[in-house]
N, C-alpha and C positions, 0 to 999 in steps of 0.2 A: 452552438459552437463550443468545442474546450477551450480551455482556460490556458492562456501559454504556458508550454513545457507537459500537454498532458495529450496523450494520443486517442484517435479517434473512439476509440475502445471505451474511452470517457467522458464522451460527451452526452449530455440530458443529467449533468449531474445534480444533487438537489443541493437545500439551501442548509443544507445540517453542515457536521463540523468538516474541517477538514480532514483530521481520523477517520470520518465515515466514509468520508467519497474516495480518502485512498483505499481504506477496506475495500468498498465497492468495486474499486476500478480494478485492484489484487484478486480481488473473486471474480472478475470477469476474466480472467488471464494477461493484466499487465505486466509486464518483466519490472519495468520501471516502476511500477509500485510495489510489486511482490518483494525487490530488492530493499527497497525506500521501506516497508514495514516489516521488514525482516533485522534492518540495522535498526529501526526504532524499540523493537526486542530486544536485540542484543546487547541496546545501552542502557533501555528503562527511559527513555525519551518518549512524554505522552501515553504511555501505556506501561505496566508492569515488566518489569524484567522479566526475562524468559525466553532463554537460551535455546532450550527446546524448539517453542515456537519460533524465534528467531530463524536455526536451521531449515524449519521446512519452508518458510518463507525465502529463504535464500535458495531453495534449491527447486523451487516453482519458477523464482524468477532467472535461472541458471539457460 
């Protein structure tokens, strides 16, 4: 079952960090995490700044 607030698309997630299983659920075509790790980019929240990758994260989850 997912974890509330995260769509079917992401369920069987493992027990690694939570950066991985939004990746994961972003590479599977979630809008709502493609968004959610596109601002994590854009601020340097958990991950390296980069505006670049930011963009195309923003525009996957678009």
């Amino acid at each position: 079952m997912a974890k509330a607030g995260q769509s079917a698309l992401c369920e069987g997630l493992s027990e690694g960090s939570p950066l991985e299983d939004l990746r994961r659920c972003a590479e599977q075509g979630d809008a709502r995490a493609q968004t959610n790790l596109g601002r994590m980019y854009a601020n340097g929240r958990g991950v390296p700044e980069d505006k670049a990758e930011a963009v195309r994260w923003y525009r996957l989850g678009a």
